[in-house]
C-alpha positions as CSV (number, residue, x, y, z in Angstrom):
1,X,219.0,8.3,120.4
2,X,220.7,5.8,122.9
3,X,218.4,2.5,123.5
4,X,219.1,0.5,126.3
5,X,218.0,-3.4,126.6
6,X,215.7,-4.4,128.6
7,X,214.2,-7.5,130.2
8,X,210.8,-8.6,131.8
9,X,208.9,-11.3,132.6
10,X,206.6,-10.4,129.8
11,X,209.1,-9.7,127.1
12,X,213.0,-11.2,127.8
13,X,214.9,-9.0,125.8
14,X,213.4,-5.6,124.2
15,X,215.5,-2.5,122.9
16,X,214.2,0.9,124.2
17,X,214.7,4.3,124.1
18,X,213.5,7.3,126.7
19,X,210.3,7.8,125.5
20,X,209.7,3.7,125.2
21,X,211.1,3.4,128.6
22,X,208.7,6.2,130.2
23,X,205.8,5.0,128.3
24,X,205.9,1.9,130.1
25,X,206.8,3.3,133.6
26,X,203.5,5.3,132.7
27,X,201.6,1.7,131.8
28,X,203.0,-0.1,135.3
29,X,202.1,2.8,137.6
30,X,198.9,2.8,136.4
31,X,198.4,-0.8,136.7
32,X,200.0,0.1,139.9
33,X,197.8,2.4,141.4
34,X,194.8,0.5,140.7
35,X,196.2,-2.6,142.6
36,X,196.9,-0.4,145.3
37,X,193.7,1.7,145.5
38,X,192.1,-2.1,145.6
39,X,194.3,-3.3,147.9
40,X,193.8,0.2,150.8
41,X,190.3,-0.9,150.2
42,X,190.9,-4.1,151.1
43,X,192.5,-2.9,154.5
44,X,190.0,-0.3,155.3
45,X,187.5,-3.4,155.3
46,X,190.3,-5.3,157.6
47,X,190.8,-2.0,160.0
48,X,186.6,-2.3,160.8
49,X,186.9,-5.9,161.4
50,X,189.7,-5.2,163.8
51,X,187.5,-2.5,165.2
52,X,184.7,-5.3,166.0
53,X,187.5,-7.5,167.5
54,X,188.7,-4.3,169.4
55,X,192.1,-5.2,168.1
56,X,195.0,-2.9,167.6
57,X,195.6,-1.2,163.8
58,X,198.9,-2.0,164.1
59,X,200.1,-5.6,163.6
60,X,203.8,-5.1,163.1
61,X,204.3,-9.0,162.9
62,X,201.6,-9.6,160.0
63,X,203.5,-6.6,158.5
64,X,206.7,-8.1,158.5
65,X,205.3,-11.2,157.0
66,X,203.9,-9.5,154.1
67,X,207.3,-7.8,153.2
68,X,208.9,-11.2,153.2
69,X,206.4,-12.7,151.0
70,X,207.0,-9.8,148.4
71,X,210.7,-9.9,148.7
72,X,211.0,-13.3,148.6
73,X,211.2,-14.1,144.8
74,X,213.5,-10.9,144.3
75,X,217.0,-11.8,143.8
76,X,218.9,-8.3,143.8
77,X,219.6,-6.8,147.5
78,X,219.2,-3.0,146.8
79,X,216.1,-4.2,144.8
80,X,214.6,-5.9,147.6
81,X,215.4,-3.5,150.2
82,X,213.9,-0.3,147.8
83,X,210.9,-2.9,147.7
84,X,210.4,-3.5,151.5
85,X,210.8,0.1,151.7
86,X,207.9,0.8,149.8
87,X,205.7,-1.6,151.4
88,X,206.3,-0.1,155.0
89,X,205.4,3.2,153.7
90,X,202.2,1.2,152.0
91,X,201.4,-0.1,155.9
92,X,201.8,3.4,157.2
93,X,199.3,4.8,154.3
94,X,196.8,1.5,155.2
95,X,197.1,2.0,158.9
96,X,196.2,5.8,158.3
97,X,193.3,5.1,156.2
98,X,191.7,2.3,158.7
99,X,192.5,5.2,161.4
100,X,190.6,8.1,159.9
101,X,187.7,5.4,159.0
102,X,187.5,4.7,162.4
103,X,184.8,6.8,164.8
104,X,187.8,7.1,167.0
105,X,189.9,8.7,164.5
106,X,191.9,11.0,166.7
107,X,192.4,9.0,169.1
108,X,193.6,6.1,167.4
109,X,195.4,7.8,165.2
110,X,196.8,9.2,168.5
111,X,197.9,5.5,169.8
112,X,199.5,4.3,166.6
113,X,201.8,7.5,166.6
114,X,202.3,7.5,170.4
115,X,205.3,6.2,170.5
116,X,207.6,8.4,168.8
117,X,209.7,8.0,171.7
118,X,210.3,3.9,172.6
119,X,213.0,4.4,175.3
120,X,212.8,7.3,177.5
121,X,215.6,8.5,179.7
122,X,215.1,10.3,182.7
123,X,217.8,12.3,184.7
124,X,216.8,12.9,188.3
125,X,213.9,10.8,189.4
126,X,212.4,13.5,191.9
127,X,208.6,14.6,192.1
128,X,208.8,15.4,188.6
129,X,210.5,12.7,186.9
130,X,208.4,10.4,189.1
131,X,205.6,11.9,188.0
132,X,206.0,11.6,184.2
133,X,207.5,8.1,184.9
134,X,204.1,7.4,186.4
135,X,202.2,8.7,183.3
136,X,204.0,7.3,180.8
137,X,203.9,3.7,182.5
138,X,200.0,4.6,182.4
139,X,199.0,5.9,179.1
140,X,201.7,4.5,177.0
141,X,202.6,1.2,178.9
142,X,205.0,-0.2,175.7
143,X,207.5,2.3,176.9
144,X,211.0,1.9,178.3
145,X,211.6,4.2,181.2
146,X,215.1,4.1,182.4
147,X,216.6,6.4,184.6
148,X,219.6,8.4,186.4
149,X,219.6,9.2,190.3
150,X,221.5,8.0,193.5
151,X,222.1,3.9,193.6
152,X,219.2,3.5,196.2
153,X,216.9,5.7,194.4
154,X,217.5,3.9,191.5
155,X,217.3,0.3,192.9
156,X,213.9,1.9,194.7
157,X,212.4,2.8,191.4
158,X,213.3,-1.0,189.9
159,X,211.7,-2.5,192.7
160,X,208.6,-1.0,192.6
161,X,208.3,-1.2,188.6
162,X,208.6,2.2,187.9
163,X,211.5,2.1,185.7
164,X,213.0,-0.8,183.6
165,X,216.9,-0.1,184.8
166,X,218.8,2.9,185.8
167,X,222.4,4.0,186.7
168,X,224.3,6.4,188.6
169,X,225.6,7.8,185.3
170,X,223.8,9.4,182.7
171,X,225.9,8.4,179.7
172,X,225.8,4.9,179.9
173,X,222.2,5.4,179.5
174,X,221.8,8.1,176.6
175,X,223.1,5.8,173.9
176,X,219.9,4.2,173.3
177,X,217.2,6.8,174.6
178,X,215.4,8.3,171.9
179,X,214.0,11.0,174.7
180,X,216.1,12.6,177.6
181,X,214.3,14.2,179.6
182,X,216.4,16.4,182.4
183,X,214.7,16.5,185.7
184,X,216.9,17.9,188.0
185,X,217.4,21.3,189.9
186,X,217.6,24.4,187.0
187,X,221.5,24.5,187.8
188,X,221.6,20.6,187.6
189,X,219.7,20.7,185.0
190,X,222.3,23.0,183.2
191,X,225.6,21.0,184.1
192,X,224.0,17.6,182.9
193,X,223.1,19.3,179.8
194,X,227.0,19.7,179.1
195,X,227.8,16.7,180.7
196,X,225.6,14.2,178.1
197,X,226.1,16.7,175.5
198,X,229.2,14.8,174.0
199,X,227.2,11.6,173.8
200,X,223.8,12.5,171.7
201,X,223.3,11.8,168.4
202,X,220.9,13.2,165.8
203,X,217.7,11.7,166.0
204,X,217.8,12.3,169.7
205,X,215.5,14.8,171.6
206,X,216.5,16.2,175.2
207,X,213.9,18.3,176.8
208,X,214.1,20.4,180.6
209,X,211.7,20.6,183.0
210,X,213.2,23.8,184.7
211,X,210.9,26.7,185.5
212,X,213.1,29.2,183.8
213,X,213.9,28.9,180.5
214,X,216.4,31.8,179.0
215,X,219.4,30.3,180.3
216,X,219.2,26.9,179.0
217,X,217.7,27.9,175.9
218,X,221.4,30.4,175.3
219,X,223.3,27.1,176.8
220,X,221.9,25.0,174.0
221,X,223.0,27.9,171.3
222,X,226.5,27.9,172.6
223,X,227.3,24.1,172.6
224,X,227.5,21.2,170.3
225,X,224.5,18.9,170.6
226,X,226.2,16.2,168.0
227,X,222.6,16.6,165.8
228,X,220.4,16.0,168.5
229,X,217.7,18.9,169.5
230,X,216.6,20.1,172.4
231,X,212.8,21.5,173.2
232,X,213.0,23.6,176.8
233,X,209.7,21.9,179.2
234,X,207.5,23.3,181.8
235,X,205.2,21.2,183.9
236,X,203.3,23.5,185.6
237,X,202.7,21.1,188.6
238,X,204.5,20.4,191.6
239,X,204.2,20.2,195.3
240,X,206.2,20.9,198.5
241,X,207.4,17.2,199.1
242,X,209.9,15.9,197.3
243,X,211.2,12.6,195.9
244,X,209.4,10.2,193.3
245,X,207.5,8.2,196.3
246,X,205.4,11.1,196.7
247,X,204.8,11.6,193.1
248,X,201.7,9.1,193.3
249,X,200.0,12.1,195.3
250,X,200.0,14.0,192.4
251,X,197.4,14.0,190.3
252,X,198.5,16.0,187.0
253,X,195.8,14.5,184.1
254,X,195.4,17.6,182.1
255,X,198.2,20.2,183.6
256,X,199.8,22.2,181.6
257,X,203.1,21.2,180.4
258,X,204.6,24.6,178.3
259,X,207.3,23.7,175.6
260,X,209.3,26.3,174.6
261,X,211.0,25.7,171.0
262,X,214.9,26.7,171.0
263,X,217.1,27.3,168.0
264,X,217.8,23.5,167.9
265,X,214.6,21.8,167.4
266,X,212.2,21.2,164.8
267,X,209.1,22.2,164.0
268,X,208.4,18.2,163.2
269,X,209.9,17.4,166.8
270,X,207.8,20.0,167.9
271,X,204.7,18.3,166.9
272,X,205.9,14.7,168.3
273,X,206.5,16.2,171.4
274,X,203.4,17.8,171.6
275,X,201.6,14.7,170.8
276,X,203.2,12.5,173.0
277,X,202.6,14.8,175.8
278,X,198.8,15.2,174.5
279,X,198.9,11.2,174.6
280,X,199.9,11.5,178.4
281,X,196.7,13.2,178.9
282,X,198.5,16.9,179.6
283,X,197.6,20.3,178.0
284,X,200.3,21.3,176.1
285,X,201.1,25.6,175.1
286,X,204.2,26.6,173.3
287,X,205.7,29.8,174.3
288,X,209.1,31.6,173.1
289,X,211.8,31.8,176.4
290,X,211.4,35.3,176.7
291,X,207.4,35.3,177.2
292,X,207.9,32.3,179.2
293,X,210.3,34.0,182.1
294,X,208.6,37.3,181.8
295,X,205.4,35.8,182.7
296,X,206.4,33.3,185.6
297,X,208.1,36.0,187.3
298,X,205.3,37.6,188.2
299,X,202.4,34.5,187.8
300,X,204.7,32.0,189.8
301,X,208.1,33.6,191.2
302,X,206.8,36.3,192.6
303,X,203.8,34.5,194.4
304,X,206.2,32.5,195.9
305,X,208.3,35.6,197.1
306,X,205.4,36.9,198.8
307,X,204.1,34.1,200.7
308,X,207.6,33.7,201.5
309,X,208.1,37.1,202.9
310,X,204.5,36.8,204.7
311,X,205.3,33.7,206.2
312,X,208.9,35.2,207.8
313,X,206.5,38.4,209.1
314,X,204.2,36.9,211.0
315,X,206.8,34.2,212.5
316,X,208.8,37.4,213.4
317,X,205.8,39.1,215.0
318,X,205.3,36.3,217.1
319,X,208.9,35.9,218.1
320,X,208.9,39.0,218.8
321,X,205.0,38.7,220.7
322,X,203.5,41.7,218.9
323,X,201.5,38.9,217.9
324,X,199.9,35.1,219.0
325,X,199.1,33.3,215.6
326,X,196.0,31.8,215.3
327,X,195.6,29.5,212.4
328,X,191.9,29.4,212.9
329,X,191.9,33.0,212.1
330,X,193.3,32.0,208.6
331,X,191.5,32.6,205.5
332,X,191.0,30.3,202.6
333,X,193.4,32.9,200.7
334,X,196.1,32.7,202.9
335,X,195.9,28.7,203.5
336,X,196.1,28.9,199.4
337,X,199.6,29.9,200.3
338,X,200.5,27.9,203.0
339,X,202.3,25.5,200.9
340,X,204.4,27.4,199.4
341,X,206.0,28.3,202.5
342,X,207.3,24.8,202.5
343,X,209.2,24.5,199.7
344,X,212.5,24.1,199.2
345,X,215.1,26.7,199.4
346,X,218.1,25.1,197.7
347,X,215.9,25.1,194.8
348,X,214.3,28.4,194.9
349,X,217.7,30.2,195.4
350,X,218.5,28.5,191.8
351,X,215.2,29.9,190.2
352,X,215.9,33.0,191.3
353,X,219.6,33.4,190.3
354,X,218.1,32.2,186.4
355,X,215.4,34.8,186.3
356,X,216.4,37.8,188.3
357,X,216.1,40.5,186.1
358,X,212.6,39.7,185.6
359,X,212.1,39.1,189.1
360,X,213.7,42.3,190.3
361,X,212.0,43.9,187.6
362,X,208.3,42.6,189.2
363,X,209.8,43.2,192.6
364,X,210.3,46.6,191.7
365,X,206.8,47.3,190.4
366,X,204.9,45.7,192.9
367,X,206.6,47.3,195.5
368,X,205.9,51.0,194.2
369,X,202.1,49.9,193.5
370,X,202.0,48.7,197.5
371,X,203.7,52.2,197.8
372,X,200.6,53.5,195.9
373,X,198.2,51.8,197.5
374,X,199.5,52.3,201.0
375,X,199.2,56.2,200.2
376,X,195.4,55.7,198.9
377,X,194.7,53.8,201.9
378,X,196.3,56.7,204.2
379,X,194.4,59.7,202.4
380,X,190.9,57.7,202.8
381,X,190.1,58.4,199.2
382,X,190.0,54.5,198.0
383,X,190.2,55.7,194.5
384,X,193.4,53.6,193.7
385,X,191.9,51.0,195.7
386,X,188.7,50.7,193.7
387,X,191.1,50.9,190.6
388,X,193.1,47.8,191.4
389,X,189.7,45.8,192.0
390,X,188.6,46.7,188.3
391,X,192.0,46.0,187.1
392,X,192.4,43.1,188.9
393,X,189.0,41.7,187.4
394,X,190.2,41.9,183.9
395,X,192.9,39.0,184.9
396,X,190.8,37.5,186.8
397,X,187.8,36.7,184.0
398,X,190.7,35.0,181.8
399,X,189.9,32.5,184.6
400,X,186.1,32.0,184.3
């Protein structure tokens, strides 16, 4: 059997063969593992006194310092890099044990994992990108927010510390983002997808905030994302103003932001993602595109459609004065809807386009069940009326 030579601080020169040479591996790691079980022990009793102090777990500069202590005395590079190596993953197993020790386990555990996510770009600083801006600056402050809009939006945003810098261009800006988030129009949305696609990287996430989600989801199968992955985003929030300025009016602490998972992410980024958006004090639900579209055409698309189409009615039956509107005479219900009256065609046109076969497809039903109901109410039987109520009320406890 070959021996090798070996030398240690212990012994200079010693002569040994595989089973020598794991026999002592076996002696070290267990010398090893008793050191380290004494010193996580140690740092559990350091992550309490933190507590008391109501410092943070992390201490990235003390963490530093203890890998240059180690490595100082160590004269071979690759040795001294494997060996800082292993001490960072010792400070993330320390800082996990002092976190799960902790009465506020979750959520500190939570805060030391936050910020997957250290730069984060956003493309189109409108209601929604001003509102994310504004929770991120909130819940995790140590974020850089940079962003892509018109010049004066941009130099808008900078003034009033909302972002750290922006540009007029998206790829100057994507180099260094660990998050993209587009938050444009659906079709803008799609175009700057292409448009940055050329400059992401792997290790790079780029999630949507587009109420449809089929077409982007086939865009991202079809093109080349250079490694990077892409999650397809929800916020179910919104209004019927526009621009970041009126993004302080929003209060969205627990909405619902739904991620939808495409063929180029991660069940890992998945998780990140989730968390971070957890951290921002949302609700998170992950949903497959197809669910997704199915279900927003007739929860969200088509409410729209019909306050839409009630809204032109009764302006057309007082144009035509077959009738004096009277918005005292107006239910809670239909000042529910009022809003959505006022939002913004350009916008709703591109929705539409992006989900019309489910659309038409709820369009369709719902018209032949007015149909229905129109005939019920005609014959003075009531029965399909009555029917709709008890149908109605199983949706409606999903609610309670």
């Amino acid at each position: 059997m070959e021996e090798f030579t070996y030398k240690s601080h212990a012994n200079p020169e010693t002569k040994l063969g595989l089973p020598e040479i794991r026999n002592y591996i076996d002696q070290i790691d267990k010398t090893l593992a008793y050191l380290l079980a004494e010193r996580f022990e140690l740092s559990n009793l350091a992550g309490r006194v933190k507590n008391e102090m109501n410092q943070p777990i992390k201490d990235l500069e003390r963490e530093n310092e203890v890998i240059n202590n180690v490595t100082a005395q160590i004269e071979k590079f690759e040795v001294k890099e494997a060996i800082a190596k292993v001490y960072q993953a010792v400070h993330e197993q320390s800082r996990y044990l002092q976190t799960i020790n902790d009465k506020k386990s979750e959520t500190k555990l939570l805060d030391e994992n936050s910020n997957y996510f250290p730069r984060v770009l956003i493309i189109g600083l409108g209601l929604i990108g001003g509102s994310i801006a504004n929770q991120i600056k909130k819940y995790i402050p140590t974020t850089e927010i940079v962003a892509c809009d018109k010049a004066n939006i941009i130099n808008s945003a900078i003034k009033n510390d909302l972002i750290f810098e922006g540009s007029t261009e998206p790829e100057s800006l994507v180099k260094n983002s660990t998050l993209i988030i587009l938050s444009s129009s659906p079709e803008n949305n799609i175009e700057l997808l292409q448009q940055i696609a050329p400059y992401l990287k792997r290790g790079q996430l780029v999630v949507d905030v587009s109420s449809t989600k089929s077409s982007i989801c086939q865009l991202v199968d079809a093109i080349d994302l250079q490694g990077a992955e892409f999650i397809g985003g929800h916020p179910f929030w919104g209004s019927e103003k526009s621009g970041w300025q009126n993004s302080y009016e929003l209060d969205i602490n627990g909405k619902i932001f739904c991620l939808v998972a495409s063929n180029k992410s991660s069940e890992l980024n998945l998780r990140r993602l989730t968390k971070w958006l957890i951290q921002l004090n949302l609700n998170v639900h992950v949903t497959d595109s197809k669910s997704h579209d199915l279900m927003v055409a007739y929860s969200s698309h088509l409410i729209q459609l019909l306050s839409l189409v009630l809204g032109a009615r009764l302006a057309k039956l007082e144009n035509e004065k077959a009738l004096e509107f009277d918005p005292k005479l107006c239910g809670p219900s239909f000042k529910s809807i009022v809003r959505l009256m006022k939002s913004p065609a350009n916008m709703w046109q591109e929705i539409i386009q992006q989900n019309s076969k489910n659309i038409i497809l709820a369009l369709d039903n719902i018209t032949n069940d007015l149909q229905i109901l129109k005939k019920d109410i005609e014959s003075g039987s009531n029965e399909v009326l009555f029917d709709n109520f008890k149908l109605a009320k199983q949706i409606a406890n999903y609610f309670e």
